[in-house]
C-alpha positions as CSV (number, residue, x, y, z in Angstrom):
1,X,20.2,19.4,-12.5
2,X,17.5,18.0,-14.8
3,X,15.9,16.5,-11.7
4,X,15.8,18.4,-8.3
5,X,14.7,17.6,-4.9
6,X,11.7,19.8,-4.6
7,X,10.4,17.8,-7.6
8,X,11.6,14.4,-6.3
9,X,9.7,15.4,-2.8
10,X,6.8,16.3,-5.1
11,X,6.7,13.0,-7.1
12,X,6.8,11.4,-3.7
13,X,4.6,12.7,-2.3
14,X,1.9,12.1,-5.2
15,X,2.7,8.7,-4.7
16,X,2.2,8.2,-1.5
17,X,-1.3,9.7,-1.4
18,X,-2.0,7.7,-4.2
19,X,-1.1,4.5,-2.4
20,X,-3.2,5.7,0.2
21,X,-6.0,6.5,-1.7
22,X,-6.1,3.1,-3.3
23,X,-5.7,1.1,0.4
24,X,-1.8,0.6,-0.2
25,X,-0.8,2.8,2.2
26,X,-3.0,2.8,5.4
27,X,-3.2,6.4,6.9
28,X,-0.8,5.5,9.6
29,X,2.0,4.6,7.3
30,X,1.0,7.8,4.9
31,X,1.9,9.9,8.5
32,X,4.9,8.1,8.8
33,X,6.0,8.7,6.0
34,X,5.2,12.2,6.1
35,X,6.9,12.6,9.9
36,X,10.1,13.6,8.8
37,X,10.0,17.3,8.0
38,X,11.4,17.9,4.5
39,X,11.0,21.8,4.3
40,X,13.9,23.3,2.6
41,X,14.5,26.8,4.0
42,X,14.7,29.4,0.7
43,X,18.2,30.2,0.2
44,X,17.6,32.4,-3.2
45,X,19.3,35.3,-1.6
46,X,22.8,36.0,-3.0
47,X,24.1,36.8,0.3
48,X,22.4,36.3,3.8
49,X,23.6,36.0,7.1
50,X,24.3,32.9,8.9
51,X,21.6,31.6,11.4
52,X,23.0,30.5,14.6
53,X,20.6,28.8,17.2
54,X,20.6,28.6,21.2
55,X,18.7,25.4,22.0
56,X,18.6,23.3,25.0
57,X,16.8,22.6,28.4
58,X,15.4,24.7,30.9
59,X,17.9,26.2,33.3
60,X,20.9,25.7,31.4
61,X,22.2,29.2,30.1
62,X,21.3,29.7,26.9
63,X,20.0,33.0,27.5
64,X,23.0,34.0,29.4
65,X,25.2,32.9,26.8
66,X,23.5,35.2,23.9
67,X,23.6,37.9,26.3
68,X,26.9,37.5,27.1
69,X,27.8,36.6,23.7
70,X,25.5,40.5,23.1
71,X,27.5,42.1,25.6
72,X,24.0,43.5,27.0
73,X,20.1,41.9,28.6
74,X,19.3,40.7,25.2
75,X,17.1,38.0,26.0
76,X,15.3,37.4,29.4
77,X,17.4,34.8,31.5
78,X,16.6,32.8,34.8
79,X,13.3,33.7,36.7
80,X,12.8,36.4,34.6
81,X,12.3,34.2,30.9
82,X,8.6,33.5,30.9
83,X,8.1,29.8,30.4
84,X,5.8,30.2,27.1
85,X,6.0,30.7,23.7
86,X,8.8,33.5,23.2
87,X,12.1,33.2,20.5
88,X,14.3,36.4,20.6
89,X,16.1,37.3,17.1
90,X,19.4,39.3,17.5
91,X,20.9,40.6,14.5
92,X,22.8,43.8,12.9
93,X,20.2,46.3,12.0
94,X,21.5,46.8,8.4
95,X,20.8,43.3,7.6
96,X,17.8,42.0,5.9
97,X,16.5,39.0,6.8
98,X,15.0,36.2,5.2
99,X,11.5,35.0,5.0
100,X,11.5,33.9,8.8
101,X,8.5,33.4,10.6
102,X,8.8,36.7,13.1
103,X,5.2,37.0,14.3
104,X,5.5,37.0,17.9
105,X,9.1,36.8,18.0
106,X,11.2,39.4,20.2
107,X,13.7,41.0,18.2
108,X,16.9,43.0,19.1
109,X,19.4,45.2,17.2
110,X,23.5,46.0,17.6
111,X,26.0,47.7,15.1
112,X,28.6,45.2,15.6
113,X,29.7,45.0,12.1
114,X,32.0,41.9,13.1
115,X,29.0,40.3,13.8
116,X,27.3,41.6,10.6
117,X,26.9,37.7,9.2
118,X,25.7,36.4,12.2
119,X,21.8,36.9,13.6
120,X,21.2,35.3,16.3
121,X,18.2,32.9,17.7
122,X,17.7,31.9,21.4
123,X,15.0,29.3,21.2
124,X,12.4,28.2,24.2
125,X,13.2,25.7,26.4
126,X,12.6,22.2,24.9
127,X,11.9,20.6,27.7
128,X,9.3,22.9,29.1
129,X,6.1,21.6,30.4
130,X,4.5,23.8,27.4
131,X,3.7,22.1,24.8
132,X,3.6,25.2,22.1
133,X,7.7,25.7,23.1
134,X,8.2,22.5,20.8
135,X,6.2,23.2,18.4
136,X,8.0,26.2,17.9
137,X,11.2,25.1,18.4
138,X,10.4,22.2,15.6
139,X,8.9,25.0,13.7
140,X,12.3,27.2,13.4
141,X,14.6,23.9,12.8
142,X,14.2,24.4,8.9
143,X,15.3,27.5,8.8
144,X,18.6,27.0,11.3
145,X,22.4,26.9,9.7
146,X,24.2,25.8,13.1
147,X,22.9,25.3,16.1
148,X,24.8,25.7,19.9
149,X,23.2,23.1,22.2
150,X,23.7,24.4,25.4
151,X,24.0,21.9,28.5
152,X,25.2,22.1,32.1
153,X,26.7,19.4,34.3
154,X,23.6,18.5,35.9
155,X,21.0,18.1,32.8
156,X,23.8,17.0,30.1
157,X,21.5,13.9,29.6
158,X,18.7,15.6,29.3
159,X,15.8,13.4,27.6
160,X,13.8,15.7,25.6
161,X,16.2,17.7,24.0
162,X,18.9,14.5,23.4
163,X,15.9,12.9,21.5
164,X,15.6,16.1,18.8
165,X,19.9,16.0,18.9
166,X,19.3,12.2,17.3
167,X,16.4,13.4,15.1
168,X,17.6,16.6,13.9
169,X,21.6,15.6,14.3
170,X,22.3,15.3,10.4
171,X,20.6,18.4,9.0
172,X,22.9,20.9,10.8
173,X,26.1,22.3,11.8
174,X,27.0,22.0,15.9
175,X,28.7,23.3,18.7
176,X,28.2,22.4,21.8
177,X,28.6,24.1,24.9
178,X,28.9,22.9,28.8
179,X,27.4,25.6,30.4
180,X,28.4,26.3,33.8
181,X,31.5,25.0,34.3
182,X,32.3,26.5,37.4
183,X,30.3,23.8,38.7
184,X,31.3,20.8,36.8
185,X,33.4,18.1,37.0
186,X,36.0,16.7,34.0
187,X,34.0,13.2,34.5
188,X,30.5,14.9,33.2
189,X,32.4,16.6,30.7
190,X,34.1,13.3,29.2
191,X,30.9,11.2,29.4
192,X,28.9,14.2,27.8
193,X,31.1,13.9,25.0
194,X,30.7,9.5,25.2
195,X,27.0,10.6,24.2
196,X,28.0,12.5,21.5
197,X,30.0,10.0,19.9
198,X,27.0,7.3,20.4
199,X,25.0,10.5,18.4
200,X,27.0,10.3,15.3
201,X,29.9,12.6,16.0
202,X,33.4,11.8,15.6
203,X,34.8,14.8,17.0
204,X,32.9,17.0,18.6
205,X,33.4,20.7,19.3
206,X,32.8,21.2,23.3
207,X,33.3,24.6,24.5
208,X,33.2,25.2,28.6
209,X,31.9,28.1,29.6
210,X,30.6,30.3,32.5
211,X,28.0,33.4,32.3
212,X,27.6,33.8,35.7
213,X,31.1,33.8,36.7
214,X,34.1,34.6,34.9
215,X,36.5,32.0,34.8
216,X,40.3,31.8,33.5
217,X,40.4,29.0,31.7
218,X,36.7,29.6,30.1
219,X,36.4,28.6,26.2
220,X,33.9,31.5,25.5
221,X,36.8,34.0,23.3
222,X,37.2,30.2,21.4
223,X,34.0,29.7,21.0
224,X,32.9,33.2,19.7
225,X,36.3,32.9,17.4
226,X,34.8,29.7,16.0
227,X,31.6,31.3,15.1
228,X,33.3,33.7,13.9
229,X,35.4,32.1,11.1
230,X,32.2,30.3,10.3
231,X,29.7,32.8,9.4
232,X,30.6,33.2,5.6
233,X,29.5,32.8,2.5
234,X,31.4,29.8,1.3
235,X,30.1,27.8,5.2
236,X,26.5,28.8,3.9
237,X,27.0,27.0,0.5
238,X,28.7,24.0,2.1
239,X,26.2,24.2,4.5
240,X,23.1,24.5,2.3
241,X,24.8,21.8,0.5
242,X,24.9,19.4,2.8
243,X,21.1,20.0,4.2
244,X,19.9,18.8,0.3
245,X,21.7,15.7,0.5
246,X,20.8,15.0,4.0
247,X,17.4,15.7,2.6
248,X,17.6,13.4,-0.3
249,X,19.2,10.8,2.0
250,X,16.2,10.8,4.6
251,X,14.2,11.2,1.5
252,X,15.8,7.8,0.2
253,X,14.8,6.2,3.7
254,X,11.0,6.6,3.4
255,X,10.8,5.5,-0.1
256,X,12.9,2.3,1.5
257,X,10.3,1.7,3.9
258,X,7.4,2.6,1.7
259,X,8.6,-0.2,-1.1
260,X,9.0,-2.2,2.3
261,X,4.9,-1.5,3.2
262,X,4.1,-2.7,0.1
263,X,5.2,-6.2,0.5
264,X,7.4,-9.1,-1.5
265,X,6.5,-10.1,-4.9
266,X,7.4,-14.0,-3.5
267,X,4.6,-13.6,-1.3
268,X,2.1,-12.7,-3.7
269,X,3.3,-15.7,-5.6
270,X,2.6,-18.1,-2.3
271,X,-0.9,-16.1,-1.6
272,X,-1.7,-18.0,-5.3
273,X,-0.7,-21.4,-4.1
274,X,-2.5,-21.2,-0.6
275,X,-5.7,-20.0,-1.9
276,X,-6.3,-22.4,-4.4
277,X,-4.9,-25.1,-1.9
278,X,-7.3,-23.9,0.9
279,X,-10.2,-23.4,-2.0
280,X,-10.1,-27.3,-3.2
281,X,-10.9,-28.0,0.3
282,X,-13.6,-26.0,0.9
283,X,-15.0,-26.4,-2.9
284,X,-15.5,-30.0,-1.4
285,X,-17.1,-29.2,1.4
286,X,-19.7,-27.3,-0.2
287,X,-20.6,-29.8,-2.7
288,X,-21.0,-32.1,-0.3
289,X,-23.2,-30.0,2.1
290,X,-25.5,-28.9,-1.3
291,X,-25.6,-32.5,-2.5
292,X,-29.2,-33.3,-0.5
293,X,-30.6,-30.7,-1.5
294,X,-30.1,-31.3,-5.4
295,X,-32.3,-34.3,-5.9
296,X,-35.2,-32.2,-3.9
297,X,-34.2,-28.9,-6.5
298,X,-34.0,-31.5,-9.4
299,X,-37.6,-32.8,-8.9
300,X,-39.0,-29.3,-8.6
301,X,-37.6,-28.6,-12.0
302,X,-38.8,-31.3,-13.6
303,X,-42.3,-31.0,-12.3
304,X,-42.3,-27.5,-14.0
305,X,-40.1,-27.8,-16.8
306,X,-42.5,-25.9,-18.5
307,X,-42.5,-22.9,-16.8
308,X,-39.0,-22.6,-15.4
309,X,-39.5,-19.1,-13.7
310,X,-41.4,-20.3,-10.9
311,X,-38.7,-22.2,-9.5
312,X,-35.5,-20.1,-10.3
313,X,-36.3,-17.8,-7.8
314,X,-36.4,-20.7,-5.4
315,X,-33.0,-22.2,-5.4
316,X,-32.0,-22.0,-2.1
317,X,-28.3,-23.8,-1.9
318,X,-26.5,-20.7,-0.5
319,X,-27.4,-20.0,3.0
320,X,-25.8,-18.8,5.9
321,X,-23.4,-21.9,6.4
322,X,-22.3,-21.9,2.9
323,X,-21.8,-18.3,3.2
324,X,-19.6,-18.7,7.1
325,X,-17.5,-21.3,4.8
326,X,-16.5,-19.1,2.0
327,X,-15.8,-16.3,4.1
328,X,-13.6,-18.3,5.9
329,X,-11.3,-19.0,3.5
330,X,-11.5,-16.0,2.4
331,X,-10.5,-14.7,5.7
332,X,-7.8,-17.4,6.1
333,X,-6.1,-15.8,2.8
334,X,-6.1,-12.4,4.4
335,X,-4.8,-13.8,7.3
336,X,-2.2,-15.4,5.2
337,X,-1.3,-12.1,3.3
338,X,-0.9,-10.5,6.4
339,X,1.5,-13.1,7.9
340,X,3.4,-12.8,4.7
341,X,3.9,-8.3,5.2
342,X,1.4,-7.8,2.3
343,X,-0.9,-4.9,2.8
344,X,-4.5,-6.5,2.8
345,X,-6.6,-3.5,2.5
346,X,-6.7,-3.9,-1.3
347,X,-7.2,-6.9,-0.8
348,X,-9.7,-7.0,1.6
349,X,-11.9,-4.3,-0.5
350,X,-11.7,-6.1,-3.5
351,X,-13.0,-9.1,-1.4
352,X,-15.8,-7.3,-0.1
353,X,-17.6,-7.5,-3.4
354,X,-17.1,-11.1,-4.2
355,X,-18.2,-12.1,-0.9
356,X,-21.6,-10.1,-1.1
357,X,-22.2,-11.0,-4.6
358,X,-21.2,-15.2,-4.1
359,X,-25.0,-16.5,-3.4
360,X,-26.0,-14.5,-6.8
361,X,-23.0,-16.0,-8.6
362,X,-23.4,-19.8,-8.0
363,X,-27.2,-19.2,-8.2
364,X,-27.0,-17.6,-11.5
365,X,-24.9,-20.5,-12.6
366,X,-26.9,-23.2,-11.4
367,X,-29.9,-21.9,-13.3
368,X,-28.1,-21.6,-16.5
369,X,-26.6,-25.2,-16.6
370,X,-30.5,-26.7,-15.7
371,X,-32.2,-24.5,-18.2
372,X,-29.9,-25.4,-20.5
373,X,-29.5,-29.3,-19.4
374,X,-33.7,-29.5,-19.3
375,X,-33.7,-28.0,-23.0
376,X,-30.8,-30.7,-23.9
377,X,-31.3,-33.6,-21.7
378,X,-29.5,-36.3,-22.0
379,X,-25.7,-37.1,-23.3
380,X,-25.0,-36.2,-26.7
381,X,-25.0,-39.6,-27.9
382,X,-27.9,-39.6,-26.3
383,X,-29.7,-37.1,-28.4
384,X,-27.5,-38.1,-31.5
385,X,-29.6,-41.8,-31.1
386,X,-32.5,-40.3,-30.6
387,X,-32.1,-37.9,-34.0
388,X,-31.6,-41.3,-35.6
389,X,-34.5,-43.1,-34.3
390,X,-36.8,-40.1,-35.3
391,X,-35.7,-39.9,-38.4
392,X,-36.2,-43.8,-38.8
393,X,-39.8,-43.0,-37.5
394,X,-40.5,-41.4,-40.9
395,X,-38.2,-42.9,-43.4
396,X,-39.0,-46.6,-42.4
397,X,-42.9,-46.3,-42.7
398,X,-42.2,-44.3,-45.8
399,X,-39.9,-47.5,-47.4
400,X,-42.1,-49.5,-46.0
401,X,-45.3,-48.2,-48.1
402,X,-43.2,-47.4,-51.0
403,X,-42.3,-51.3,-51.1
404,X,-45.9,-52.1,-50.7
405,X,-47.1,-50.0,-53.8
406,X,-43.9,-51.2,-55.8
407,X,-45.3,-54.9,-54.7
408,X,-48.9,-54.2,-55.7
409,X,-47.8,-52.2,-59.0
410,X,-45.7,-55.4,-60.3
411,X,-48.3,-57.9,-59.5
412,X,-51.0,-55.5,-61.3
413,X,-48.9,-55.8,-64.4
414,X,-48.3,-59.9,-64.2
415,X,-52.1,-60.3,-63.9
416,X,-52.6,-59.0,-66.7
417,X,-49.9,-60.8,-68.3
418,X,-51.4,-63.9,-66.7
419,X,-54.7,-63.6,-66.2
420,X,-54.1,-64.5,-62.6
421,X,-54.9,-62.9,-59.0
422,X,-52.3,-60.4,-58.3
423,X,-53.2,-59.9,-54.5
424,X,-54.2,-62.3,-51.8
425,X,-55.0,-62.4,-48.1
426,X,-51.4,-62.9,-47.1
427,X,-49.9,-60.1,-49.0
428,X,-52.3,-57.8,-47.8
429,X,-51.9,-58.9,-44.1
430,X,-48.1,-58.9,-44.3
431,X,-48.3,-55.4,-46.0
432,X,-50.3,-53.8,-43.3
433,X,-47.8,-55.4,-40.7
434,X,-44.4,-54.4,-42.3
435,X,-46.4,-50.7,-42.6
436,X,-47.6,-50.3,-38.9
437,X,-44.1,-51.7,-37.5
438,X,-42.1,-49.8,-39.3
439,X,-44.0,-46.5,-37.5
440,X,-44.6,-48.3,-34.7
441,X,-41.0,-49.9,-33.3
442,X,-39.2,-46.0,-33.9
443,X,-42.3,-44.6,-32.4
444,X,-41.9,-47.1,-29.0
445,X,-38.1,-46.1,-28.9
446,X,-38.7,-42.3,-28.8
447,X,-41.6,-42.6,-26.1
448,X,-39.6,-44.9,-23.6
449,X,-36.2,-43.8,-24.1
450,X,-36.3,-40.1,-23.7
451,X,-34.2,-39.0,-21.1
452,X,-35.9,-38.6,-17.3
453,X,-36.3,-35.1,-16.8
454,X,-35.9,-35.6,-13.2
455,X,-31.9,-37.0,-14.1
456,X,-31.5,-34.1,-16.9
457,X,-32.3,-31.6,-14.1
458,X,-30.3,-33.4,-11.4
459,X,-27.3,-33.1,-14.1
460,X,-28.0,-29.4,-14.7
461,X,-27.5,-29.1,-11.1
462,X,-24.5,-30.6,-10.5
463,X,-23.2,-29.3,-13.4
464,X,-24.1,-26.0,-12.4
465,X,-22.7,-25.9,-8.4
466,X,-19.3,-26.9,-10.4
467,X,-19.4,-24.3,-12.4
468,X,-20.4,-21.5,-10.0
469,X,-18.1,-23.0,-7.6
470,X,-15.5,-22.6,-10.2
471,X,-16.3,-19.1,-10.6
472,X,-16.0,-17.9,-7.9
473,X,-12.4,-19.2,-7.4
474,X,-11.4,-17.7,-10.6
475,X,-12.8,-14.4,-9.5
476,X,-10.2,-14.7,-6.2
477,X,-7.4,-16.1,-8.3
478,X,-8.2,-13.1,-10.7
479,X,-8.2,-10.8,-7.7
480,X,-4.9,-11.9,-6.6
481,X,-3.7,-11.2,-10.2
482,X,-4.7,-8.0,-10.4
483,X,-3.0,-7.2,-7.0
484,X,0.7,-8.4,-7.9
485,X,0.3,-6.4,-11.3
486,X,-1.2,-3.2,-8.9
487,X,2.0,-4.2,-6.5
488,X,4.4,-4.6,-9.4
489,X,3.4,-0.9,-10.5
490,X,3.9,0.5,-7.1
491,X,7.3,-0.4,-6.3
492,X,7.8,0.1,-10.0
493,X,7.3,3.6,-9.5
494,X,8.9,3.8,-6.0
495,X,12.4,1.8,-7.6
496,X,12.0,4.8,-10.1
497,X,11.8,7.4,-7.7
498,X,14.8,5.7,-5.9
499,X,17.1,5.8,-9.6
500,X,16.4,9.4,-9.8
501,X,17.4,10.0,-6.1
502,X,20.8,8.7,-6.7
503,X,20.8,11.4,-9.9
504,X,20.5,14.1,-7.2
505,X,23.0,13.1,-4.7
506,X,26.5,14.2,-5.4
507,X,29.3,12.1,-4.9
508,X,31.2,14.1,-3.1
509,X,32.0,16.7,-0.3
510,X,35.0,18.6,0.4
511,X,36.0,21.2,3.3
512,X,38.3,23.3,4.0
513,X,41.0,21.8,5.9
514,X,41.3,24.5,8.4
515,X,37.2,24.8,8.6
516,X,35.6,22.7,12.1
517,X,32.8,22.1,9.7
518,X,33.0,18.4,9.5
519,X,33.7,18.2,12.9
520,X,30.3,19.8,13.5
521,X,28.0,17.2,11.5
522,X,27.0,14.1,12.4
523,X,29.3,11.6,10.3
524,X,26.6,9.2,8.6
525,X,24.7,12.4,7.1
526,X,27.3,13.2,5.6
527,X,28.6,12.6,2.1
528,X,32.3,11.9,1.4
């Protein structure tokens, strides 16, 4: 296959500890999602033997069972089995075995070449008060084909080791065996196999035996005949098989709940709509609690227009109660995220800044729009009348002594014509009045109809809350943006991982019609 499971496992793995790393995946949800162990046991070797497992509860048999299955004191049974750490391997002394971890492990020859395909593992109690027994029972299960989970009629509903049946069911072939049946009852046996159903199995294989007492109608020769027929090559393919698709199966169900971690694009959508609901609100509020302290700030300005520096490190609009207000809507939002199943660490972190940086922001703004309102006060039509009237300040005096000189020039030149006075008293009068007005009136206009500093700098303000108000509601709208195009690419890359998962698992599974395999795995692992 082009694509495998140990890369698919791989890929998945990278992406969960990238979600991690970037506060997608909190480290909880990156153990969960590591919980289910996905070890494949090596198969390279052409031919191996089978590896057949005795698990169950303390006092049930399972050593017996290997001895008697031996035919010799094989493994330490009753009183005699030390309660810690201790696995005993039996197996055909030609036979090699795989890469199995061994250290500390008993192990135990025969020459039985009938059971040549066969090596056998009895595992520590399950349900011992030692705590090491299940980590070393959990650390063998990879490497298990079939396992024989060994009861009795008094601790068939045993706790601990029913839990790992419902954990472990669909990775393995098993047989089951009731143990001591000299002492049970056909009742224990038929609700024994009630639990088995509820565990996934159609139709399991129950075999009653006895190893402390012989008994004629004991299922042992049945159950050793089953084995038997078992232990080849072609079970081991089927078998090996069937553990990858189980594999890519469980693999399937933590991308599921991975993609499910990472929350609903629809609620992204409504995080947009409540924070810019929640904003206007609280946008209102602060302008309204800043709005006595303008005129104050506005008349500071003015008084040092000239040397702005000394009070634009004294704007003092953001304190401590516009700081509660805006970080709580900002905490209302991540409440909302959470109440809509979106992750809000990313969110939360890219909060952090915005909120420690929100006095500088609308500070910074403020400044801006009065340096720049004291520098162009007033409205532009405003200033545009005030261009006007200055330039009328020099073009009117200007006409006006131009059509002074023209006057004086033409009477100059009809005196001479006439012989008659070419200036008088009222000329000169009316002259010097048209002259001084015509400064005068544009003059008047600029010096009483500039605009108040005072206002200019009270507009700046305003002006400038607005804008750094506004600012800081694009930064959390831009926020928001960035994490639906962050949570797009995640489940982008989880759906992806998903497509190639189906590319792994075949369609279908066929046995043998006269093998009990498929009456030894747990029906919804398995693949028809």
């Amino acid at each position: 296959m082009a694509y495998d499971y140990s890369d698919l496992l791989n890929d998945s793995q990278d992406w969960a500890k990238k979600a991690n790393q970037q506060d997608w995946l909190t480290a909880q949800q990156l153990a969960s999602l590591d919980s289910d162990d996905m070890t494949q046991f090596a198969q390279e070797m052409p031919s191996r033997p089978m590896l057949i497992a005795f698990m169950g509860g303390t006092g049930v048999g399972k050593s017996s069972l290997l001895n008697r299955l031996a035919g010799r004191a094989i493994a330490k049974a009753g009183i005699a089995r030390p309660t810690s750490r201790e696995v005993t391997v039996y197996y055909h002394r030609d036979v090699t075995l795989p890469d199995l971890p061994l250290r500390g492990v008993s192990i135990s020859h025969h020459d039985d070449d009938s059971q040549k395909m066969m090596v056998w593992i009895d595992m520590p109690d399950f349900d011992s008060t030692d705590v090491q027994n299940k980590a070393l029972v959990l650390q063998w299960m990879p490497y298990i084909d079939m396992l024989i989970y060994v009861v009795s009629p008094e601790r068939y509903r045993d706790e601990k080791a029913w839990q790992l049946l419902i954990s472990q069911g669909a990775r393995h072939a098993w047989l089951f065996v009731l143990n001591q049946w000299d002492v049970g009852q056909q009742v224990q046996a038929e609700d024994f196999e009630h639990q088995l159903h509820l565990a996934g199995f159609d139709a399991p294989l129950i075999f009653k035996t006895s190893c402390t007492q012989v008994l004629v109608d004991d299922d042992f020769a049945s159950l050793t005949q089953t084995i038997g027929s078992l232990a080849t090559q072609k079970t081991l393919e089927q078998l090996a098989y069937h553990g990858r698709q189980v594999r890519v199966q469980a693999l399937q169900k933590q991308l599921q709940v991975g993609l499910s971690y990472l929350g609903e694009p629809v609620a992204v959508q409504k995080l947009h709509t409540h924070w810019q609901k929640h904003w206007k609100l609280t946008a209102k509020q602060l302008q309204q609690g800043f709005a006595w302290r303008l005129p104050l700030l506005a008349e500071q300005f003015a008084t040092h227009a000239s040397d702005l520096r000394i009070v634009s490190s004294d704007i003092l609009l953001w304190d401590g109660w516009a700081q509660t207000r805006f970080d709580d809507v900002l905490n209302e939002t991540l409440l909302y995220a959470q109440r809509q199943h979106l992750p809000i660490l990313p969110l939360d972190k890219s909060m952090s800044s915005i909120r420690a940086n929100a006095k500088k922001a609308l500070h910074h703004a403020v400044e801006l729009e009065t340096r720049q309102s004291l520098a162009k006060r007033g409205t532009w039509l405003h200033r545009g009348l005030l261009k006007l009237v200055g330039l009328a300040e020099i073009v009117l005096p200007l006409g006006a002594m131009s059509w002074v000189g023209v006057q004086v020039f033409n009477g100059y030149y009809e005196s001479n014509q006439t012989h008659l006075h070419y200036l008088s008293v009222d000329f000169a009068v009316h002259s010097v009045l048209v002259c001084t007005l015509s400064w005068v009136i544009p003059f008047f206009i600029l010096k009483k109809c500039q605009p108040s500093l005072e206002k200019s700098a009270l507009r700046g303000l305003n002006k400038g809350v607005a804008h750094g108000l506004e600012a800081l509601n694009q930064d959390v709208l831009a926020l928001i943006s960035q994490f639906e195009l962050d949570q797009q690419q995640h489940k982008h890359q989880v759906n992806e991982l998903l497509k190639a998962s189906e590319s792994i698992i075949s369609p279908h599974l066929t046995f043998d019609p006269e093998s009990p395999l498929e009456r030894m795995l747990v029906s919804e692992g398995r693949i028809k």
